[in-house]
N, C-alpha and C positions, 0 to 999 in steps of 0.2 A: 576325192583325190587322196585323202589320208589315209582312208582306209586300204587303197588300193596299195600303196604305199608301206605299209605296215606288213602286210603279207606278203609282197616282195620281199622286205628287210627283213624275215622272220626265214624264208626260204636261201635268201642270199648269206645271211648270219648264220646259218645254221651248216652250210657247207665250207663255209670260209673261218667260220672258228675253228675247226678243227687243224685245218692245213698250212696258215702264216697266221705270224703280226700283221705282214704288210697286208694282207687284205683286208684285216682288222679296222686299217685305218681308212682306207676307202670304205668303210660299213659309216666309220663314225661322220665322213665328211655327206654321205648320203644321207646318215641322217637328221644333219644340220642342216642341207638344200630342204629337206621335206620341213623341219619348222619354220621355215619362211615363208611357208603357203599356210594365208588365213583356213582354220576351221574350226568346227567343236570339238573340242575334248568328248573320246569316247573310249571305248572299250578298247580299239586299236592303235590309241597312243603307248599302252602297255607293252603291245609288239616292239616300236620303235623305243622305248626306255630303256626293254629288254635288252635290244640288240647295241645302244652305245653303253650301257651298263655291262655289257660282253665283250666289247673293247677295249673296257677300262682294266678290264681284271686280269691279273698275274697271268704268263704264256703258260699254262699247265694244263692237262688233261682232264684233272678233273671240275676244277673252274667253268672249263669250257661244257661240260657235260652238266653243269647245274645252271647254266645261263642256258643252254639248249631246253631243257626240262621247262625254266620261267618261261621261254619264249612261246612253248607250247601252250603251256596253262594261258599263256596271256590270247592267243589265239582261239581256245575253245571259248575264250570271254567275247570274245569279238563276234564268234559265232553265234553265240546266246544270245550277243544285244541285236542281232541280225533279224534272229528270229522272230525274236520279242517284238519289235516292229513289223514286223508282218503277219503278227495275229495278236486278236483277243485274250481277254482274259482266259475264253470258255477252252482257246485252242482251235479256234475256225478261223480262216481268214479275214483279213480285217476289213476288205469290202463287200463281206458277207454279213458283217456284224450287225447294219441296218434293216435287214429284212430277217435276221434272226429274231430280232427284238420283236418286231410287229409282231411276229407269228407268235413268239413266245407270250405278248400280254393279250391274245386273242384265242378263245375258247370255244368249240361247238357242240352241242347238247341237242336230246333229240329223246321224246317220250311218244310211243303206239301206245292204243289203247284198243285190242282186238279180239273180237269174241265169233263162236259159233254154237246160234242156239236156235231154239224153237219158241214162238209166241203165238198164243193161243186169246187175241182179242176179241171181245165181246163187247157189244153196246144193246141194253134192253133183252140181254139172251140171246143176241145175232152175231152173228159174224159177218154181216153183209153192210156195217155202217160204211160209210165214209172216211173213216179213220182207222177203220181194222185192216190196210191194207198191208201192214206187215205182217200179218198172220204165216206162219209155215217156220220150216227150219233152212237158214240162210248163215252166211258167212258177213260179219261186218268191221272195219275199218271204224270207231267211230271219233277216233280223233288221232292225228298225228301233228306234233310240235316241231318245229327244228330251228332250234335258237344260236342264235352268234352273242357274245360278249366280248366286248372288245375296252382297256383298261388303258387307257392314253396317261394316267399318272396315278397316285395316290389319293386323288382329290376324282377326277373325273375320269368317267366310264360310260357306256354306250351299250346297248341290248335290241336284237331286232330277234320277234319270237313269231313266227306262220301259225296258224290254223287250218289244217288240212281236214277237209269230208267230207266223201259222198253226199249230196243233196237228198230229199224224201225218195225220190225217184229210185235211188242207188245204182244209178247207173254211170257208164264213164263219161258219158255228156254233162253231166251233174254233179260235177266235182265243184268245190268250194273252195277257196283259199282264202283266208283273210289275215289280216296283221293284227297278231293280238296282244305285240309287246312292240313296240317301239320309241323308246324314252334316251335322253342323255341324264345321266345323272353328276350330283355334286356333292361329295362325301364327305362334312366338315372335320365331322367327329361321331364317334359311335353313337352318341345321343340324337344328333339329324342329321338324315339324308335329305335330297330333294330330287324328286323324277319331274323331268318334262316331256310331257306324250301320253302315248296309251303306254299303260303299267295296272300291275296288281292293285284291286282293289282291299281297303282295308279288311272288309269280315270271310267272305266265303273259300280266296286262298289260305287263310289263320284254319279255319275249322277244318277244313279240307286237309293241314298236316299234320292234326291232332286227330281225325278219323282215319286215314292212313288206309280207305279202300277206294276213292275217286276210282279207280276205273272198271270198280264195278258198279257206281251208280254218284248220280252227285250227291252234292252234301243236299238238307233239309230246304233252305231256300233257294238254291240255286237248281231242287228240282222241281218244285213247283212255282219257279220264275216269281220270285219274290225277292230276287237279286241276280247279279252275276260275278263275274269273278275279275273284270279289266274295262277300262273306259280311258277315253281323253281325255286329260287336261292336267293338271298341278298335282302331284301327291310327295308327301314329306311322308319321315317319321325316324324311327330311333330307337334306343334302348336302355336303360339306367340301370345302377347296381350290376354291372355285371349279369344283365340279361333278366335280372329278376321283375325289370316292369321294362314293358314295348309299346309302344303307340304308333297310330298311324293314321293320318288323314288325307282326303282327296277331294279336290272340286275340278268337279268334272262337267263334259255336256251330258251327258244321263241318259243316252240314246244308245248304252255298248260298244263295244270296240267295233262293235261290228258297220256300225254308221257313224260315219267320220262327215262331219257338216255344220254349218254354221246358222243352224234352221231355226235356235232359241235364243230367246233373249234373257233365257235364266241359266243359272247356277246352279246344278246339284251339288249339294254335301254328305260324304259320307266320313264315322270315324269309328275309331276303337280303342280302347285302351287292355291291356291283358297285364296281369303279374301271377308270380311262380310264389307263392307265399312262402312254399316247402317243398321239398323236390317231389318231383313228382306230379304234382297239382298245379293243373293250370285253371285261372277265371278270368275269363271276358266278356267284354259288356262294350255296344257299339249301339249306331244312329246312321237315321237318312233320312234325309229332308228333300225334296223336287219333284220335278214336271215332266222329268225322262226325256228331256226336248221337244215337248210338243208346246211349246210357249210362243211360238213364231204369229207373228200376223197372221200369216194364211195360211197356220192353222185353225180348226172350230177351239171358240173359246174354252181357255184352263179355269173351271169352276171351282177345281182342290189342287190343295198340294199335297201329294203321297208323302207319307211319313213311316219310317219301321225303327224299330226296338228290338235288338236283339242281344243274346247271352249265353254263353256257354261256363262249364264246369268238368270237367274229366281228367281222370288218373291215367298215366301210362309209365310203362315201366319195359324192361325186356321181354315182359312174358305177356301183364296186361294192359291192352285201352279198354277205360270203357268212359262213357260219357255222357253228357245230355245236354240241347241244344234247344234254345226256345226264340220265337218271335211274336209280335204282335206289330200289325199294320193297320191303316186307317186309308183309304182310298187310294190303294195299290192300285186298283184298276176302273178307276172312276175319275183319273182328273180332270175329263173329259162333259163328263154327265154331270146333272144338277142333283140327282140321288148322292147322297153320300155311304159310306160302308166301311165295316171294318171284317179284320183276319187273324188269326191266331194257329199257330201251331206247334209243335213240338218231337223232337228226336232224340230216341234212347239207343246209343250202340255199341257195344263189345266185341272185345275179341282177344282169344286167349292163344298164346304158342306152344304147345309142347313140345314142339323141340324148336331149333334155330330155321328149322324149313319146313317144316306144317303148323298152321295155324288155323283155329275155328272162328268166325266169324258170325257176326248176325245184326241187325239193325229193324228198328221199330219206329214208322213215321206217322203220326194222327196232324193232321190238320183240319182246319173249318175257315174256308174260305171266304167262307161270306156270312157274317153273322147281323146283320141287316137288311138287307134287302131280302136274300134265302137263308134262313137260318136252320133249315133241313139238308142244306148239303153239307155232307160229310168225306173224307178223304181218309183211308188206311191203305198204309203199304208198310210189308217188310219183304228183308232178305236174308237167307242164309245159305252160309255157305264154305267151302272147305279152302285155304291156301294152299298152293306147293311152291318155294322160292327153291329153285335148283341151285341159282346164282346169286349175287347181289342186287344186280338187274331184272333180274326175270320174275313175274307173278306168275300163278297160274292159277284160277281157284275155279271150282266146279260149283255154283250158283243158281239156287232156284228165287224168284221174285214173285211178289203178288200185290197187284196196288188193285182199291176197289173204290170207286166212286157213287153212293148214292143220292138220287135227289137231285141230280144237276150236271155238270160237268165241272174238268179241271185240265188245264193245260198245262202240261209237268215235258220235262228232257224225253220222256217214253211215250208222248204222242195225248192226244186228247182223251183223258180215263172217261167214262161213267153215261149220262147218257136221264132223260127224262125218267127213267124209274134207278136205275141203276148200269153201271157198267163196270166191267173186271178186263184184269191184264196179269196175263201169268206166263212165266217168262223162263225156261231152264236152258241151261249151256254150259258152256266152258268160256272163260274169261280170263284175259291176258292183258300184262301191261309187260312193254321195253323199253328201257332208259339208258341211255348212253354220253 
Protein backbone atom coordinates (compact mmCIF):
# COMPACT_ATOMS: atom_id res chain seq x y z
CA UNK A 1 0.00 0.00 0.00
CA UNK A 2 3.06 2.33 0.54
CA UNK A 3 4.60 1.71 -2.21
CA UNK A 4 1.59 2.38 -4.24
CA UNK A 5 1.36 5.39 -2.51
CA UNK A 6 4.64 6.93 -2.96
CA UNK A 7 4.47 6.82 -6.65
CA UNK A 8 1.30 8.51 -6.70
CA UNK A 9 2.82 11.34 -4.27
CA UNK A 10 5.88 11.43 -6.40
CA UNK A 11 3.43 12.02 -9.75
CA UNK A 12 0.97 14.28 -7.80
CA UNK A 13 4.12 16.34 -6.11
CA UNK A 14 5.65 16.69 -9.07
CA UNK A 15 2.76 18.63 -10.99
CA UNK A 16 1.53 20.41 -8.17
CA UNK A 17 4.79 21.87 -7.00
CA UNK A 18 5.11 23.76 -9.71
CA UNK A 19 1.50 25.39 -9.96
CA UNK A 20 0.33 26.51 -6.12
CA UNK A 21 1.08 26.41 -2.34
CA UNK A 22 -2.36 25.43 -2.03
CA UNK A 23 -1.90 22.21 -3.57
CA UNK A 24 1.16 21.83 -1.71
CA UNK A 25 -0.68 21.54 1.16
CA UNK A 26 -3.08 18.78 0.02
CA UNK A 27 0.46 16.89 -0.86
CA UNK A 28 1.50 17.27 2.66
CA UNK A 29 -2.10 16.25 4.36
CA UNK A 30 -1.83 12.94 1.71
CA UNK A 31 1.08 12.38 3.12
CA UNK A 32 0.22 12.24 6.64
CA UNK A 33 -3.07 9.91 5.81
CA UNK A 34 -0.34 7.39 4.02
CA UNK A 35 1.88 7.32 7.49
CA UNK A 36 -0.94 6.06 9.37
CA UNK A 37 -1.04 2.85 7.34
CA UNK A 38 1.31 0.12 9.05
CA UNK A 39 4.34 -0.99 6.79
CA UNK A 40 8.11 -1.53 6.14
CA UNK A 41 10.35 1.08 5.59
CA UNK A 42 11.62 0.81 2.08
CA UNK A 43 12.92 2.43 -0.77
CA UNK A 44 9.60 4.32 -1.38
CA UNK A 45 9.32 6.06 1.96
CA UNK A 46 11.99 8.41 0.06
CA UNK A 47 9.25 9.38 -2.50
CA UNK A 48 6.85 10.42 0.24
CA UNK A 49 9.90 12.38 2.46
CA UNK A 50 10.50 13.86 -0.82
CA UNK A 51 7.26 15.01 -1.63
CA UNK A 52 6.42 16.72 2.29
CA UNK A 53 9.98 17.97 2.21
CA UNK A 54 8.67 19.77 -1.26
CA UNK A 55 6.04 21.33 0.78
CA UNK A 56 8.06 22.57 3.34
CA UNK A 57 10.19 24.63 1.08
CA UNK A 58 10.17 28.42 0.10
CA UNK A 59 7.37 29.08 -3.07
CA UNK A 60 10.29 29.55 -5.58
CA UNK A 61 11.03 27.84 -8.80
CA UNK A 62 13.91 26.64 -8.17
CA UNK A 63 13.41 24.84 -4.81
CA UNK A 64 10.71 23.34 -6.55
CA UNK A 65 12.94 21.98 -9.48
CA UNK A 66 15.49 20.40 -6.88
CA UNK A 67 12.66 18.66 -4.77
CA UNK A 68 11.42 17.42 -8.34
CA UNK A 69 15.00 16.13 -9.11
CA UNK A 70 15.03 14.09 -5.19
CA UNK A 71 11.69 12.79 -5.96
CA UNK A 72 13.13 11.29 -9.02
CA UNK A 73 16.32 9.79 -7.74
CA UNK A 74 14.04 8.59 -4.71
CA UNK A 75 11.90 6.77 -7.26
CA UNK A 76 14.64 5.03 -9.49
CA UNK A 77 15.58 3.64 -5.69
CA UNK A 78 12.23 2.22 -5.42
CA UNK A 79 12.62 0.75 -8.70
CA UNK A 80 16.07 -0.94 -7.78
CA UNK A 81 14.59 -2.37 -4.57
CA UNK A 82 11.76 -3.84 -6.91
CA UNK A 83 14.01 -5.50 -8.81
CA UNK A 84 16.27 -6.76 -6.42
CA UNK A 85 13.39 -8.70 -5.02
CA UNK A 86 12.67 -10.28 -8.07
CA UNK A 87 15.90 -11.80 -8.84
CA UNK A 88 18.97 -13.39 -7.78
CA UNK A 89 22.26 -12.49 -7.23
CA UNK A 90 23.23 -14.21 -10.77
CA UNK A 91 20.34 -11.79 -12.37
CA UNK A 92 17.75 -14.84 -13.08
CA UNK A 93 14.56 -14.99 -11.64
CA UNK A 94 14.21 -15.78 -8.24
CA UNK A 95 11.91 -18.89 -8.82
CA UNK A 96 14.38 -19.97 -11.08
CA UNK A 97 17.15 -19.82 -8.72
CA UNK A 98 16.32 -23.61 -7.21
CA UNK A 99 16.82 -25.46 -10.30
CA UNK A 100 19.57 -23.16 -11.36
CA UNK A 101 21.45 -24.43 -8.49
CA UNK A 102 20.94 -28.20 -9.01
CA UNK A 103 21.96 -27.99 -12.48
CA UNK A 104 24.83 -25.73 -11.51
CA UNK A 105 26.38 -28.44 -8.82
CA UNK A 106 25.74 -31.36 -11.24
CA UNK A 107 28.15 -32.37 -14.04
CA UNK A 108 28.24 -34.85 -17.08
CA UNK A 109 31.32 -36.48 -18.50
CA UNK A 110 31.65 -39.13 -21.01
CA UNK A 111 34.93 -41.13 -22.48
CA UNK A 112 34.81 -43.67 -26.13
CA UNK A 113 37.46 -45.69 -26.60
CA UNK A 114 37.23 -46.56 -30.45
CA UNK A 115 39.36 -48.25 -32.79
CA UNK A 116 39.49 -49.77 -36.54
CA UNK A 117 41.89 -52.51 -37.14
CA UNK A 118 42.97 -55.77 -38.34
CA UNK A 119 43.97 -59.02 -36.13
CA UNK A 120 45.74 -61.71 -37.25
CA UNK A 121 45.20 -64.63 -34.32
CA UNK A 122 46.82 -67.78 -34.11
CA UNK A 123 46.82 -70.71 -31.82
CA UNK A 124 49.63 -73.58 -32.52
CA UNK A 125 50.14 -71.82 -36.12
CA UNK A 126 46.14 -71.85 -36.88
CA UNK A 127 43.86 -69.58 -37.17
CA UNK A 128 40.89 -72.08 -36.77
CA UNK A 129 41.04 -72.07 -32.77
CA UNK A 130 38.33 -71.31 -30.86
CA UNK A 131 39.38 -68.05 -29.66
CA UNK A 132 40.72 -66.63 -33.08
CA UNK A 133 37.34 -65.60 -33.94
CA UNK A 134 38.27 -61.97 -34.18
CA UNK A 135 40.51 -62.45 -36.82
CA UNK A 136 39.99 -59.84 -39.99
CA UNK A 137 39.75 -56.04 -40.03
CA UNK A 138 36.54 -54.67 -38.25
CA UNK A 139 35.43 -51.48 -36.49
CA UNK A 140 35.14 -51.47 -32.57
CA UNK A 141 33.42 -49.54 -29.79
CA UNK A 142 35.37 -51.06 -26.89
CA UNK A 143 34.26 -49.08 -24.12
CA UNK A 144 32.02 -46.18 -23.59
CA UNK A 145 31.62 -44.25 -20.08
CA UNK A 146 29.05 -41.61 -19.38
CA UNK A 147 29.26 -40.41 -15.89
CA UNK A 148 26.87 -37.78 -13.74
CA UNK A 149 28.42 -36.07 -10.66
CA UNK A 150 26.38 -34.51 -8.77
CA UNK A 151 27.83 -32.02 -5.42
CA UNK A 152 24.80 -31.58 -2.73
CA UNK A 153 27.45 -29.53 -0.38
CA UNK A 154 30.99 -29.32 0.29
CA UNK A 155 31.17 -32.19 2.42
CA UNK A 156 28.95 -34.73 0.16
CA UNK A 157 28.62 -35.68 -3.40
CA UNK A 158 27.30 -38.52 -5.45
CA UNK A 159 28.83 -40.13 -8.99
CA UNK A 160 26.84 -42.71 -11.20
CA UNK A 161 29.44 -44.03 -14.14
CA UNK A 162 27.83 -46.82 -17.18
CA UNK A 163 29.93 -49.21 -18.88
CA UNK A 164 29.01 -49.52 -22.32
CA UNK A 165 30.06 -52.79 -24.97
CA UNK A 166 29.56 -54.86 -27.42
CA UNK A 167 29.62 -58.50 -25.99
CA UNK A 168 32.24 -61.20 -27.80
CA UNK A 169 29.57 -61.61 -30.36
CA UNK A 170 29.77 -57.85 -31.53
CA UNK A 171 26.79 -57.61 -32.49
CA UNK A 172 23.59 -55.20 -31.59
CA UNK A 173 21.86 -58.05 -29.63
CA UNK A 174 25.15 -58.16 -27.38
CA UNK A 175 25.33 -54.93 -26.00
CA UNK A 176 26.44 -54.72 -22.36
CA UNK A 177 25.80 -52.12 -19.84
CA UNK A 178 26.98 -52.25 -16.51
CA UNK A 179 27.41 -49.77 -13.66
CA UNK A 180 30.79 -49.14 -13.00
CA UNK A 181 30.68 -46.17 -10.59
CA UNK A 182 28.01 -45.73 -8.32
CA UNK A 183 29.05 -44.34 -4.77
CA UNK A 184 27.89 -41.41 -2.40
CA UNK A 185 30.69 -39.80 -1.02
CA UNK A 186 31.99 -37.82 2.22
CA UNK A 187 34.70 -35.30 1.96
CA UNK A 188 36.08 -34.29 5.37
CA UNK A 189 39.28 -32.92 4.43
CA UNK A 190 41.88 -33.32 1.67
CA UNK A 191 43.48 -35.98 3.74
CA UNK A 192 40.11 -38.51 3.76
CA UNK A 193 37.39 -39.10 1.63
CA UNK A 194 35.03 -41.90 2.01
CA UNK A 195 33.00 -43.67 -1.06
CA UNK A 196 30.11 -45.99 -0.51
CA UNK A 197 29.41 -48.36 -3.61
CA UNK A 198 31.23 -49.44 -6.63
CA UNK A 199 34.19 -46.68 -6.96
CA UNK A 200 37.86 -46.80 -8.18
CA UNK A 201 39.78 -49.24 -7.06
CA UNK A 202 43.23 -48.26 -5.42
CA UNK A 203 46.24 -49.49 -7.98
CA UNK A 204 45.17 -50.08 -11.58
CA UNK A 205 43.10 -46.42 -12.00
CA UNK A 206 46.83 -44.64 -10.20
CA UNK A 207 48.80 -46.56 -12.91
CA UNK A 208 46.47 -46.03 -15.69
CA UNK A 209 47.08 -41.80 -15.13
CA UNK A 210 50.56 -42.26 -14.96
CA UNK A 211 50.64 -44.37 -18.38
CA UNK A 212 48.45 -42.03 -20.01
CA UNK A 213 47.56 -44.60 -23.07
CA UNK A 214 44.42 -46.92 -21.54
CA UNK A 215 42.86 -46.84 -24.55
CA UNK A 216 45.00 -48.29 -26.47
CA UNK A 217 45.49 -51.13 -24.17
CA UNK A 218 45.09 -51.77 -20.38
CA UNK A 219 47.56 -51.24 -17.93
CA UNK A 220 49.97 -54.59 -17.04
CA UNK A 221 47.58 -56.25 -14.43
CA UNK A 222 44.46 -55.28 -15.54
CA UNK A 223 45.44 -57.05 -18.99
CA UNK A 224 46.36 -60.08 -18.01
CA UNK A 225 43.25 -60.06 -15.24
CA UNK A 226 45.52 -59.88 -12.23
CA UNK A 227 43.27 -56.94 -11.15
CA UNK A 228 40.64 -54.51 -12.12
CA UNK A 229 40.06 -51.07 -11.97
CA UNK A 230 36.20 -50.80 -9.69
CA UNK A 231 34.35 -53.13 -7.23
CA UNK A 232 31.70 -52.80 -4.36
CA UNK A 233 31.87 -51.87 -1.15
CA UNK A 234 33.91 -49.21 1.45
CA UNK A 235 36.94 -47.28 -0.11
CA UNK A 236 38.54 -44.08 1.65
CA UNK A 237 41.73 -42.27 0.95
CA UNK A 238 43.38 -38.72 0.90
CA UNK A 239 46.39 -36.79 0.31
CA UNK A 240 49.02 -34.98 2.60
CA UNK A 241 51.75 -32.29 2.09
CA UNK A 242 50.11 -30.69 -0.57
CA UNK A 243 49.72 -33.85 -2.75
CA UNK A 244 53.13 -34.93 -2.10
CA UNK A 245 51.86 -38.47 -0.40
CA UNK A 246 48.05 -40.22 -1.47
CA UNK A 247 46.79 -43.27 -0.18
CA UNK A 248 43.86 -45.30 -0.81
CA UNK A 249 42.10 -48.19 0.39
CA UNK A 250 38.99 -50.51 -0.36
CA UNK A 251 37.24 -53.53 1.07
CA UNK A 252 35.26 -54.63 -1.26
CA UNK A 253 33.29 -58.05 -2.38
CA UNK A 254 36.08 -59.07 -4.98
CA UNK A 255 33.85 -60.31 -7.56
CA UNK A 256 34.13 -56.63 -9.85
CA UNK A 257 31.83 -54.10 -10.49
CA UNK A 258 30.57 -56.12 -12.67
CA UNK A 259 28.70 -58.88 -10.07
CA UNK A 260 26.95 -57.06 -7.60
CA UNK A 261 25.71 -59.90 -4.93
CA UNK A 262 25.98 -61.15 -1.56
CA UNK A 263 27.48 -64.69 -2.57
CA UNK A 264 30.62 -64.36 0.03
CA UNK A 265 31.21 -64.42 3.33
CA UNK A 266 34.63 -62.69 2.97
CA UNK A 267 36.23 -59.44 2.58
CA UNK A 268 38.65 -58.43 0.03
CA UNK A 269 41.39 -55.82 0.69
CA UNK A 270 43.11 -53.84 -1.53
CA UNK A 271 45.56 -50.67 -0.96
CA UNK A 272 48.32 -48.18 -1.95
CA UNK A 273 50.21 -45.68 -0.83
CA UNK A 274 52.09 -43.26 -3.74
CA UNK A 275 54.42 -40.07 -2.85
CA UNK A 276 56.03 -37.37 -5.30
CA UNK A 277 59.49 -37.15 -3.40
CA UNK A 278 60.56 -34.53 -6.29
CA UNK A 279 58.52 -33.21 -9.01
CA UNK A 280 58.33 -35.16 -11.46
CA UNK A 281 58.72 -38.82 -9.73
CA UNK A 282 56.08 -40.77 -8.73
CA UNK A 283 56.53 -44.31 -6.43
CA UNK A 284 53.97 -46.69 -5.52
CA UNK A 285 53.69 -49.72 -3.67
CA UNK A 286 50.05 -51.39 -3.13
CA UNK A 287 48.52 -55.07 -1.76
CA UNK A 288 45.40 -57.48 -2.08
CA UNK A 289 44.44 -59.93 -0.05
CA UNK A 290 40.94 -62.32 -0.94
CA UNK A 291 38.73 -64.96 -2.43
CA UNK A 292 37.10 -62.71 -5.32
CA UNK A 293 33.70 -63.93 -3.69
CA UNK A 294 33.90 -67.33 -4.19
CA UNK A 295 33.77 -67.92 -0.37
CA UNK A 296 29.97 -68.66 -0.24
CA UNK A 297 28.51 -72.04 1.07
CA UNK A 298 27.54 -73.18 -2.22
CA UNK A 299 30.42 -72.52 -3.55
CA UNK A 300 33.18 -75.61 -4.01
CA UNK A 301 35.53 -75.11 -1.13
CA UNK A 302 38.21 -71.86 -0.92
CA UNK A 303 41.67 -73.88 -0.28
CA UNK A 304 43.89 -70.06 -0.83
CA UNK A 305 43.57 -66.79 -0.37
CA UNK A 306 44.96 -64.74 -3.57
CA UNK A 307 47.46 -62.37 -2.61
CA UNK A 308 49.21 -59.55 -5.06
CA UNK A 309 52.22 -57.04 -4.52
CA UNK A 310 52.54 -54.48 -6.50
CA UNK A 311 54.75 -51.23 -7.63
CA UNK A 312 55.38 -48.72 -9.67
CA UNK A 313 58.29 -45.96 -10.35
CA UNK A 314 58.07 -43.23 -13.47
CA UNK A 315 58.88 -39.85 -14.52
CA UNK A 316 56.51 -37.61 -16.46
CA UNK A 317 56.89 -34.40 -17.48
CA UNK A 318 55.38 -32.31 -20.79
CA UNK A 319 57.32 -34.05 -23.09
CA UNK A 320 58.34 -37.42 -21.17
CA UNK A 321 56.38 -40.61 -19.37
CA UNK A 322 58.20 -43.21 -19.05
CA UNK A 323 57.93 -45.95 -16.28
CA UNK A 324 57.96 -49.38 -14.78
CA UNK A 325 55.45 -51.45 -13.32
CA UNK A 326 55.89 -54.80 -11.32
CA UNK A 327 53.62 -57.56 -9.56
CA UNK A 328 54.04 -60.71 -7.83
CA UNK A 329 50.94 -62.96 -6.97
CA UNK A 330 50.37 -66.24 -5.17
CA UNK A 331 47.13 -68.08 -6.13
CA UNK A 332 45.60 -65.64 -8.36
CA UNK A 333 43.86 -68.40 -9.97
CA UNK A 334 43.84 -71.37 -7.56
CA UNK A 335 41.65 -70.37 -4.64
CA UNK A 336 39.71 -72.94 -5.65
CA UNK A 337 42.23 -76.01 -6.15
CA UNK A 338 44.32 -77.76 -3.67
CA UNK A 339 47.60 -77.13 -6.00
CA UNK A 340 48.88 -73.86 -5.02
CA UNK A 341 50.97 -71.24 -7.50
CA UNK A 342 52.45 -68.25 -7.87
CA UNK A 343 53.00 -65.11 -10.88
CA UNK A 344 55.20 -62.42 -11.56
CA UNK A 345 55.41 -59.92 -14.07
CA UNK A 346 56.55 -56.70 -15.20
CA UNK A 347 55.92 -53.43 -17.59
CA UNK A 348 58.31 -50.91 -18.99
CA UNK A 349 56.67 -47.80 -21.01
CA UNK A 350 57.51 -44.63 -22.58
CA UNK A 351 56.45 -41.96 -24.53
CA UNK A 352 57.94 -38.94 -25.86
CA UNK A 353 55.94 -35.62 -27.41
CA UNK A 354 57.65 -33.57 -29.87
CA UNK A 355 55.47 -31.27 -30.27
CA UNK A 356 52.02 -30.54 -28.03
CA UNK A 357 50.09 -32.82 -30.62
CA UNK A 358 52.33 -35.76 -31.78
CA UNK A 359 53.56 -38.01 -29.49
CA UNK A 360 55.57 -41.60 -29.80
CA UNK A 361 54.73 -44.05 -27.68
CA UNK A 362 55.76 -47.74 -26.91
CA UNK A 363 55.26 -50.20 -24.05
CA UNK A 364 57.04 -53.58 -23.13
CA UNK A 365 55.06 -56.38 -21.10
CA UNK A 366 56.89 -59.94 -19.81
CA UNK A 367 55.03 -61.94 -17.49
CA UNK A 368 55.03 -65.75 -16.07
CA UNK A 369 51.95 -66.79 -15.07
CA UNK A 370 52.43 -69.73 -13.57
CA UNK A 371 55.60 -70.42 -12.09
CA UNK A 372 54.48 -73.67 -10.21
CA UNK A 373 52.52 -75.76 -11.38
CA UNK A 374 53.86 -74.69 -15.56
CA UNK A 375 56.85 -72.94 -15.08
CA UNK A 376 57.32 -73.07 -19.13
CA UNK A 377 54.62 -70.73 -19.75
CA UNK A 378 55.67 -67.50 -20.86
CA UNK A 379 53.87 -64.31 -21.83
CA UNK A 380 55.43 -61.13 -24.11
CA UNK A 381 53.57 -58.35 -25.48
CA UNK A 382 54.33 -54.89 -26.62
CA UNK A 383 53.07 -51.92 -28.56
CA UNK A 384 54.02 -49.10 -30.49
CA UNK A 385 52.81 -46.62 -31.79
CA UNK A 386 52.29 -42.90 -32.95
CA UNK A 387 49.78 -40.11 -31.13
CA UNK A 388 47.83 -37.28 -32.94
CA UNK A 389 45.82 -34.99 -30.30
CA UNK A 390 44.10 -32.49 -32.68
CA UNK A 391 42.12 -31.13 -29.51
CA UNK A 392 42.25 -31.61 -25.87
CA UNK A 393 39.88 -34.27 -26.11
CA UNK A 394 40.65 -36.15 -29.07
CA UNK A 395 43.57 -39.14 -29.31
CA UNK A 396 44.18 -40.68 -32.25
CA UNK A 397 47.24 -42.91 -32.54
CA UNK A 398 48.16 -45.38 -35.25
CA UNK A 399 49.15 -48.64 -33.20
CA UNK A 400 50.65 -52.05 -34.04
CA UNK A 401 50.55 -54.76 -30.98
CA UNK A 402 52.04 -58.19 -30.44
CA UNK A 403 51.38 -60.43 -27.50
CA UNK A 404 52.88 -64.18 -27.74
CA UNK A 405 52.05 -66.92 -25.51
CA UNK A 406 54.24 -70.04 -25.22
CA UNK A 407 53.73 -73.25 -23.42
CA UNK A 408 50.20 -72.74 -22.16
CA UNK A 409 47.73 -70.27 -22.40
CA UNK A 410 46.72 -66.67 -20.78
CA UNK A 411 43.67 -64.89 -20.58
CA UNK A 412 44.50 -61.18 -20.92
CA UNK A 413 41.61 -57.88 -22.26
CA UNK A 414 42.61 -59.35 -26.16
CA UNK A 415 41.11 -62.77 -25.73
CA UNK A 416 42.78 -66.10 -24.81
CA UNK A 417 46.86 -65.76 -26.22
CA UNK A 418 48.99 -68.98 -26.78
CA UNK A 419 47.80 -72.33 -26.99
CA UNK A 420 49.67 -76.14 -26.18
CA UNK A 421 52.96 -75.17 -28.09
CA UNK A 422 52.50 -71.73 -28.60
CA UNK A 423 50.10 -68.98 -29.76
CA UNK A 424 50.56 -65.17 -31.16
CA UNK A 425 48.18 -62.02 -31.51
CA UNK A 426 49.20 -59.23 -33.77
CA UNK A 427 47.09 -56.40 -33.95
CA UNK A 428 47.49 -53.01 -36.39
CA UNK A 429 44.86 -50.00 -36.57
CA UNK A 430 43.93 -46.84 -35.87
CA UNK A 431 42.89 -46.07 -32.16
CA UNK A 432 40.83 -43.34 -30.65
CA UNK A 433 39.73 -41.99 -27.43
CA UNK A 434 36.79 -38.97 -26.60
CA UNK A 435 36.37 -37.28 -23.59
CA UNK A 436 33.91 -34.73 -22.72
Amino acid sequence: MRKKFGIAALLAGSALAISSPAHAAAQEQAAVQADAEPSQPDASDAVADATIAQAQAPDDTQSKLEMLQAQVEALQASIDSLKAQATTKEGKPSWASSKASWAEKTSISGKAFLNISSINHKSNGSDACSSCADNGTQTELKRFYLGIDHKFDDMFSANLTTDFRYGANGTSKDVLVYVKKAYLQAKFAPELFVRVGAADLPWVPFVESVYGYRFVENTLIDRTKYGTSADWGVHLGGTFGGGVVSYAASAVNGAGYKTLSRSSNTIDLEGRVSVNPVKNITLGVGGYTGKFGKSAENLPDTNHRATRLTALAAYTDSKIRAGVEYFRAKNWNNITTVASDKSDGWSAFASYAFTPNIALFGRYDWVKPSKEINPDLKDNYFNVGVNYKPIKNIDVAFVYKRDRAKNGTLSTSNGTIGGSDDGTYDEFGIFSQLAF
